[in-house]
Jmol script that loads the backbone (N, CA, C; Angstrom):
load data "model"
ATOM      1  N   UNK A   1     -64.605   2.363  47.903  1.00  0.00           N
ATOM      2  CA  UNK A   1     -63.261   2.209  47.405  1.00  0.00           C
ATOM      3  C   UNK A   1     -62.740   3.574  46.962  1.00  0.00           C
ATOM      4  N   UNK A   2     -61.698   3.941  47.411  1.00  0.00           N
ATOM      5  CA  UNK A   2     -60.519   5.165  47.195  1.00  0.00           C
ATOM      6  C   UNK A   2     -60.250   4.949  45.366  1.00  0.00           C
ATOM      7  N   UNK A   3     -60.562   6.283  44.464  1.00  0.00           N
ATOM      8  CA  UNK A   3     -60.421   6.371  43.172  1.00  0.00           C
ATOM      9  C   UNK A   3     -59.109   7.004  43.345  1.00  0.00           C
ATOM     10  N   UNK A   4     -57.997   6.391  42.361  1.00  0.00           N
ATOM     11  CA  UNK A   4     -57.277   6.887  42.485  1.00  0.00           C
ATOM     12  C   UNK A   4     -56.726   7.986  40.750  1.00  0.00           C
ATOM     13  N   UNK A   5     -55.794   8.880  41.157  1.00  0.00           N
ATOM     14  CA  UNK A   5     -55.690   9.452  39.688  1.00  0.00           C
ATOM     15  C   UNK A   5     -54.467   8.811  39.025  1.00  0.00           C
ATOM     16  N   UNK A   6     -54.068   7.914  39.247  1.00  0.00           N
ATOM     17  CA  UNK A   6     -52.626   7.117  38.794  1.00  0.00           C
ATOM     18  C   UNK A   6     -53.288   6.318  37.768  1.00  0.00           C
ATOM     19  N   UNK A   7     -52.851   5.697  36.839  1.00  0.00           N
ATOM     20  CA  UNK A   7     -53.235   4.205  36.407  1.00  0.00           C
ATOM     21  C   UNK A   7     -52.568   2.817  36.821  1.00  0.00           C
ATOM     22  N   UNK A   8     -52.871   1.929  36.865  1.00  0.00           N
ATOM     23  CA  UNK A   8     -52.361   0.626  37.257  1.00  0.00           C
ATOM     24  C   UNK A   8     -51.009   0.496  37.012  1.00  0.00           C
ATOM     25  N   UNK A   9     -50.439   1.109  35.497  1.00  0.00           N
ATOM     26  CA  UNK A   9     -49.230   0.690  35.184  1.00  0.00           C
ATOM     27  C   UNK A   9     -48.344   1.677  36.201  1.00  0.00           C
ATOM     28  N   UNK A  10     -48.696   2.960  36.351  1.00  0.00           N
ATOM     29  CA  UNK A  10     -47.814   4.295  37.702  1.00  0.00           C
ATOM     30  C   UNK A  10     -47.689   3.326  38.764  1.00  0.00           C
ATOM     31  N   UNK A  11     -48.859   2.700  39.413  1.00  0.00           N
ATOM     32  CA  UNK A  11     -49.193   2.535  40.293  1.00  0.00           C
ATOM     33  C   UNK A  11     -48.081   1.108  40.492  1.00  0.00           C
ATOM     34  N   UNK A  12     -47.809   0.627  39.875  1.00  0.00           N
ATOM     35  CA  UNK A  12     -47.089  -0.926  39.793  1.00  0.00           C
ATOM     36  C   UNK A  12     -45.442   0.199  40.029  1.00  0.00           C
ATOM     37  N   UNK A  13     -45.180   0.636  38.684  1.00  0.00           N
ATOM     38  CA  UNK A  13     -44.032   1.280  38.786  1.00  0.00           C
ATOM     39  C   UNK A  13     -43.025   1.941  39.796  1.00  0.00           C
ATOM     40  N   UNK A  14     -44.305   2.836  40.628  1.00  0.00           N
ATOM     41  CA  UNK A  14     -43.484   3.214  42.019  1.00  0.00           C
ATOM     42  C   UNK A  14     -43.476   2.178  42.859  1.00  0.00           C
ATOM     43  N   UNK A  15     -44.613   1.201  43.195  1.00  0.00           N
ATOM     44  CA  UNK A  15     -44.406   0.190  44.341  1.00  0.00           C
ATOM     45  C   UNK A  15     -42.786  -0.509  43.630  1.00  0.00           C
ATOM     46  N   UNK A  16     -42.622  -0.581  42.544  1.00  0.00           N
ATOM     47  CA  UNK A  16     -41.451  -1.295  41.911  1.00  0.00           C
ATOM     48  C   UNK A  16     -40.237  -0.590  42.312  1.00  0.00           C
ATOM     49  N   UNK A  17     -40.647   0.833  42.118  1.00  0.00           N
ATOM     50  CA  UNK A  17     -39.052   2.007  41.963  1.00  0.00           C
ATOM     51  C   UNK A  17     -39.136   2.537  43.282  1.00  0.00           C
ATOM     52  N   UNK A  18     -39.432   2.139  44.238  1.00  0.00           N
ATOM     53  CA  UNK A  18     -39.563   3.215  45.039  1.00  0.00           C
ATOM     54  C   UNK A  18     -38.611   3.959  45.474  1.00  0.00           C
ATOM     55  N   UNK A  19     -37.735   3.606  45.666  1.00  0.00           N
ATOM     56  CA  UNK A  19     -36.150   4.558  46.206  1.00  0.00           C
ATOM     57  C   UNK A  19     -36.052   5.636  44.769  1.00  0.00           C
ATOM     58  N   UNK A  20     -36.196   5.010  43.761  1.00  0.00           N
ATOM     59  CA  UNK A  20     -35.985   6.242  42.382  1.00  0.00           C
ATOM     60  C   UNK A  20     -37.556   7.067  42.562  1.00  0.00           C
ATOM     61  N   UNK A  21     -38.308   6.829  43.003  1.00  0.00           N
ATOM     62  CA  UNK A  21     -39.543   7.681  43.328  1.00  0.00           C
ATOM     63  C   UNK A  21     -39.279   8.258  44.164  1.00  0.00           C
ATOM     64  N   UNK A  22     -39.340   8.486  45.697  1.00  0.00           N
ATOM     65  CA  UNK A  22     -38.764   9.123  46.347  1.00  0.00           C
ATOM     66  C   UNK A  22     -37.494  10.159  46.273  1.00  0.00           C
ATOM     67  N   UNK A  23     -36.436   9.663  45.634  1.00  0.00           N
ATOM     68  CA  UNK A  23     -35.726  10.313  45.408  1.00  0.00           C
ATOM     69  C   UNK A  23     -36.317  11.779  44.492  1.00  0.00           C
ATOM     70  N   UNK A  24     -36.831  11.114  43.498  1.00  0.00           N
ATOM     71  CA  UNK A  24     -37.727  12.499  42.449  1.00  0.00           C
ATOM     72  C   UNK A  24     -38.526  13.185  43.382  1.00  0.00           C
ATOM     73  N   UNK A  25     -39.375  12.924  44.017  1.00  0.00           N
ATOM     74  CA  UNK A  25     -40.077  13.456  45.358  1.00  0.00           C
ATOM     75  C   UNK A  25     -39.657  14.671  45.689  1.00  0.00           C
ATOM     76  N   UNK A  26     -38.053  14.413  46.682  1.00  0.00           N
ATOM     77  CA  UNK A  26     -37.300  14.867  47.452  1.00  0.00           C
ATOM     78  C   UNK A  26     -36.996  15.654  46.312  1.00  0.00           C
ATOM     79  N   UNK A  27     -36.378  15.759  45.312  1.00  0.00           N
ATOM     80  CA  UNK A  27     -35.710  16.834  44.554  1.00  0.00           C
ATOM     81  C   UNK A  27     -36.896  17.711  43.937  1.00  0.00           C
ATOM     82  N   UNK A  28     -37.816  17.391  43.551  1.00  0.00           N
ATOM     83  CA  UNK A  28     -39.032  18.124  43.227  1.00  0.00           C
ATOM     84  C   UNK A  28     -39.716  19.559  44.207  1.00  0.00           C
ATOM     85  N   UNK A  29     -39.639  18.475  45.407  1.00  0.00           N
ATOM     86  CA  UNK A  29     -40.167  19.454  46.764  1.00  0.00           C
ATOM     87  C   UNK A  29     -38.916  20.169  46.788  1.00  0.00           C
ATOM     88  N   UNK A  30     -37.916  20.232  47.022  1.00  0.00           N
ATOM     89  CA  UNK A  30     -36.499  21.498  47.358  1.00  0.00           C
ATOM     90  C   UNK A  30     -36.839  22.207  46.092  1.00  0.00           C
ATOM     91  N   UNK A  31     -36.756  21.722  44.662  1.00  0.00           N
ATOM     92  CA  UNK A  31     -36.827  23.007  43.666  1.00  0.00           C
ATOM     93  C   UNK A  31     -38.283  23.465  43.983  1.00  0.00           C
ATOM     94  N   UNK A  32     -39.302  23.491  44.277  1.00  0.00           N
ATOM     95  CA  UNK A  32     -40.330  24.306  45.067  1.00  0.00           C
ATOM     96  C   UNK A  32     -40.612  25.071  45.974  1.00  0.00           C
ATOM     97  N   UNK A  33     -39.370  25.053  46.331  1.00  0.00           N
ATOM     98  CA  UNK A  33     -39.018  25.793  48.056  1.00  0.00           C
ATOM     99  C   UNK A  33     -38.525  27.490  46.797  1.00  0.00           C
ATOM    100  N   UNK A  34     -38.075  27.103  45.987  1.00  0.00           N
ATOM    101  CA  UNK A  34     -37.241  28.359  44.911  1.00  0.00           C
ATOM    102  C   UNK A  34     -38.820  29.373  44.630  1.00  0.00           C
ATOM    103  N   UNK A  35     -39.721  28.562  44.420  1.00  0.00           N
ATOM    104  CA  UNK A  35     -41.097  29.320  43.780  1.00  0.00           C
ATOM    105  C   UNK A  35     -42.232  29.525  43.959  1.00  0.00           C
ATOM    106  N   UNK A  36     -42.616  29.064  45.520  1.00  0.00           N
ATOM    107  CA  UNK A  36     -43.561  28.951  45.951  1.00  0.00           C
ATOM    108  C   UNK A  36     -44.027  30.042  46.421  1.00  0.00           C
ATOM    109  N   UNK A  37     -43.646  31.182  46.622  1.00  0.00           N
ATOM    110  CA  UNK A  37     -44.098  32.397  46.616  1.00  0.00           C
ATOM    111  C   UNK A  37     -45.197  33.090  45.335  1.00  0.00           C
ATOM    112  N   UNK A  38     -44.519  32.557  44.358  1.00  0.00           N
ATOM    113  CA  UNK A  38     -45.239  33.221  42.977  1.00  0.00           C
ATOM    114  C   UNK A  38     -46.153  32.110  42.553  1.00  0.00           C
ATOM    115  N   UNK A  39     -46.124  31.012  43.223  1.00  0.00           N
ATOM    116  CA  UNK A  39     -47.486  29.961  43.404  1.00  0.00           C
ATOM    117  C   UNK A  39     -48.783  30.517  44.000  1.00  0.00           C
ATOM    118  N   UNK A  40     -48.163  30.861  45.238  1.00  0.00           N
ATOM    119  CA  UNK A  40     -49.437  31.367  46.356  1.00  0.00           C
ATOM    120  C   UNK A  40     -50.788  31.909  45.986  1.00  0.00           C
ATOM    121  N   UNK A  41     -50.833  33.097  44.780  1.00  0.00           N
ATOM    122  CA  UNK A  41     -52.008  33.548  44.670  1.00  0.00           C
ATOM    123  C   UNK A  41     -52.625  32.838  43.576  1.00  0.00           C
ATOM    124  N   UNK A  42     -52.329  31.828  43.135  1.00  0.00           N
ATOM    125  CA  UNK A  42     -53.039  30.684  42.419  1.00  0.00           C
ATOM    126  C   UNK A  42     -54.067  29.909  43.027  1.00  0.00           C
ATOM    127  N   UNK A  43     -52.817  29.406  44.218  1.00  0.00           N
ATOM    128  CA  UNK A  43     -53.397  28.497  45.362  1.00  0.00           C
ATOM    129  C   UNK A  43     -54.559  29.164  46.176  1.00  0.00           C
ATOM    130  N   UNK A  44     -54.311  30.829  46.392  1.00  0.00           N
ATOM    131  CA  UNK A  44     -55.379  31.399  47.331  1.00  0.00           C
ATOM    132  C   UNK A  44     -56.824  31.706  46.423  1.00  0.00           C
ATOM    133  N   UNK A  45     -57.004  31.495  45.161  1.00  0.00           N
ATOM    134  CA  UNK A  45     -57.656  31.979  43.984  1.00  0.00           C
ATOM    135  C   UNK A  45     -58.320  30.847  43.698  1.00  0.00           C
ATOM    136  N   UNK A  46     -57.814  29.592  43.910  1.00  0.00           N
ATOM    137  CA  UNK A  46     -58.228  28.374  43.614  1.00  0.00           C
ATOM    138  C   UNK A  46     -58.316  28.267  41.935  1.00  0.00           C
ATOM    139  N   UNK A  47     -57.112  28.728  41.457  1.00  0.00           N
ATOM    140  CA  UNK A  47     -57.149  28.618  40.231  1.00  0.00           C
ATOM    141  C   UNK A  47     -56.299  27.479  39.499  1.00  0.00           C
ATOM    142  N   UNK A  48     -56.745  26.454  39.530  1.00  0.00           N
ATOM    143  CA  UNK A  48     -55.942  24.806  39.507  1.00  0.00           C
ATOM    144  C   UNK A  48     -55.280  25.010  37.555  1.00  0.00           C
ATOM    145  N   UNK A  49     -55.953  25.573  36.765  1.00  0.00           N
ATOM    146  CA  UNK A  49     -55.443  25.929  35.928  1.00  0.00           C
ATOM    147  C   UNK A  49     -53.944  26.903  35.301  1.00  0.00           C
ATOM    148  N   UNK A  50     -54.011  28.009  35.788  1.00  0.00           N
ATOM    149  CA  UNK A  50     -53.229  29.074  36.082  1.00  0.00           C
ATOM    150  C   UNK A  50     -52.419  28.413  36.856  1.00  0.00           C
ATOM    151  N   UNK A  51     -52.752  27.653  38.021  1.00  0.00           N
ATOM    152  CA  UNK A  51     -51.754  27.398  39.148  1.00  0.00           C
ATOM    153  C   UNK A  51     -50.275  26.514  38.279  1.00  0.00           C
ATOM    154  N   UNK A  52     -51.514  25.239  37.691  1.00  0.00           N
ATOM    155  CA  UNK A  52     -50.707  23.905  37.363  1.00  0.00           C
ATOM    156  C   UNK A  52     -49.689  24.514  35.765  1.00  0.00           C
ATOM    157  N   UNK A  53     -50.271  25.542  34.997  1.00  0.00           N
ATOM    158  CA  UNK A  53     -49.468  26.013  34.175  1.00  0.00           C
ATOM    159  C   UNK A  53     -48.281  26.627  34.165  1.00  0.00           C
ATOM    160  N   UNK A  54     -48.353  27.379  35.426  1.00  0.00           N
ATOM    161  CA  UNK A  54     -47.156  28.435  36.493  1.00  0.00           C
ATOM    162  C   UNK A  54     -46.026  27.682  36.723  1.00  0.00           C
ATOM    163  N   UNK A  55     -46.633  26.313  37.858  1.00  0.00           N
ATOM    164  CA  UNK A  55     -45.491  25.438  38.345  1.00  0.00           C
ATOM    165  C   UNK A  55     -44.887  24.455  37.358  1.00  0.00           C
ATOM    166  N   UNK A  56     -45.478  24.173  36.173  1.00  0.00           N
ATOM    167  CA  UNK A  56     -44.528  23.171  35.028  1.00  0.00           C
ATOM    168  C   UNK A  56     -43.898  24.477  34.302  1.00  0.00           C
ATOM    169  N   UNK A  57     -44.105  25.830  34.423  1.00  0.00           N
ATOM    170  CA  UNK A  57     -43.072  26.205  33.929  1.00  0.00           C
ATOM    171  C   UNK A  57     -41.851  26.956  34.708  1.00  0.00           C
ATOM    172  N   UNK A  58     -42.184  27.311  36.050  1.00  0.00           N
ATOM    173  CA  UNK A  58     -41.070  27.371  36.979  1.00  0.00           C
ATOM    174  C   UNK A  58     -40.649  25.890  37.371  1.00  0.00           C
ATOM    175  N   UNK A  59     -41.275  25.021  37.506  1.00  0.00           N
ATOM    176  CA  UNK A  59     -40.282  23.635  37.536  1.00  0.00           C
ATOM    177  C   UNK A  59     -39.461  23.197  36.481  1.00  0.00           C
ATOM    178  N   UNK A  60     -39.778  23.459  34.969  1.00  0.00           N
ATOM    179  CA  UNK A  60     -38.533  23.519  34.084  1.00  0.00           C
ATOM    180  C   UNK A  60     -37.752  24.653  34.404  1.00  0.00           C
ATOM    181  N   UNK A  61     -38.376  25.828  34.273  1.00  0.00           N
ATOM    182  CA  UNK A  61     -37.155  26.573  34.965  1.00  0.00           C
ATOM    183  C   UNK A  61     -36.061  26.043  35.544  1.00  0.00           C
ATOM    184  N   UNK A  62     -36.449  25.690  36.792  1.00  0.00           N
ATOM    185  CA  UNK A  62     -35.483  25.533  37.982  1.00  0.00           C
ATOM    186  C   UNK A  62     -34.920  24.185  37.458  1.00  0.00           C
ATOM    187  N   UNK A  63     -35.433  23.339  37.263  1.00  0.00           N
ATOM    188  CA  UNK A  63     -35.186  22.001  36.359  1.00  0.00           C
ATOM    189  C   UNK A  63     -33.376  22.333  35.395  1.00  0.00           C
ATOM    190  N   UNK A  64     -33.906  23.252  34.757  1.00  0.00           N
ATOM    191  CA  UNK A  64     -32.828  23.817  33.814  1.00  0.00           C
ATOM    192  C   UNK A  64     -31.457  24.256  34.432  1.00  0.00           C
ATOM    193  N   UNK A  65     -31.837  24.738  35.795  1.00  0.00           N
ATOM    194  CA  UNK A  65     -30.617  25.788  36.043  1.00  0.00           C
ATOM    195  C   UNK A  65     -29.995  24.767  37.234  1.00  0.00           C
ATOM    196  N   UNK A  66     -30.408  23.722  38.072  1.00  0.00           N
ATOM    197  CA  UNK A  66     -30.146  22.832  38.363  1.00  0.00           C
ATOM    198  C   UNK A  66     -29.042  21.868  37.255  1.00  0.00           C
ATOM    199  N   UNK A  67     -29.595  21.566  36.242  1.00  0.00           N
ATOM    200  CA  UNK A  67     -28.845  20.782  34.948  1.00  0.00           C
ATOM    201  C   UNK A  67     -27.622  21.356  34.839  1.00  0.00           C
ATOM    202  N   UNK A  68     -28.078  22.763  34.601  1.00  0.00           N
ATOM    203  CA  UNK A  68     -26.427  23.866  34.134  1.00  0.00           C
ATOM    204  C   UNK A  68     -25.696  23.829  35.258  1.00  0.00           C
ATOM    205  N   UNK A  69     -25.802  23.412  36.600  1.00  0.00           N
ATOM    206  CA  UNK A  69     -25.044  23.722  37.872  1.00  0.00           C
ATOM    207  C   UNK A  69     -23.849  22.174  38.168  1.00  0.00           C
ATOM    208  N   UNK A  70     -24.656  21.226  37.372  1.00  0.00           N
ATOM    209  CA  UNK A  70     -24.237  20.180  37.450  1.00  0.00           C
ATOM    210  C   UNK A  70     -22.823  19.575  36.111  1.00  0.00           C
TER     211      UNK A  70
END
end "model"
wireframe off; spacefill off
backbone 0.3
color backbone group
């Protein structure tokens, strides 16, 4: 059996939301297209720490300046 890293209640939620999941998806992946350059040597380093700290704070970043555009 496939372990998954969700819990039951995620796991109910998107089968429930899925069009509002997807949608977050889709806007998540385009503001990543902005920073994925200054990701890369995380990813090539295999540094899952450094990496995952980088992208929650260039995803508020971009998160932010998205908000102000709107």
């Amino acid at each position: 059996m496939k372990q998954s890293k969700l819990d039951s209640g995620s796991i109910q939620w998107i089968k429930d939301n899925t069009k509002e999941f997807t949608e977050e998806l889709i806007r998540k992946s385009e503001l990543v297209k902005f920073f994925y350059k200054e990701l890369e040597p995380y990813r090539i380093r295999k540094d899952k720490e450094g990496y995952k700290k980088l992208f929650n704070e260039l995803l508020k970043k971009e998160e932010e300046k998205q908000w102000m555009k709107e």
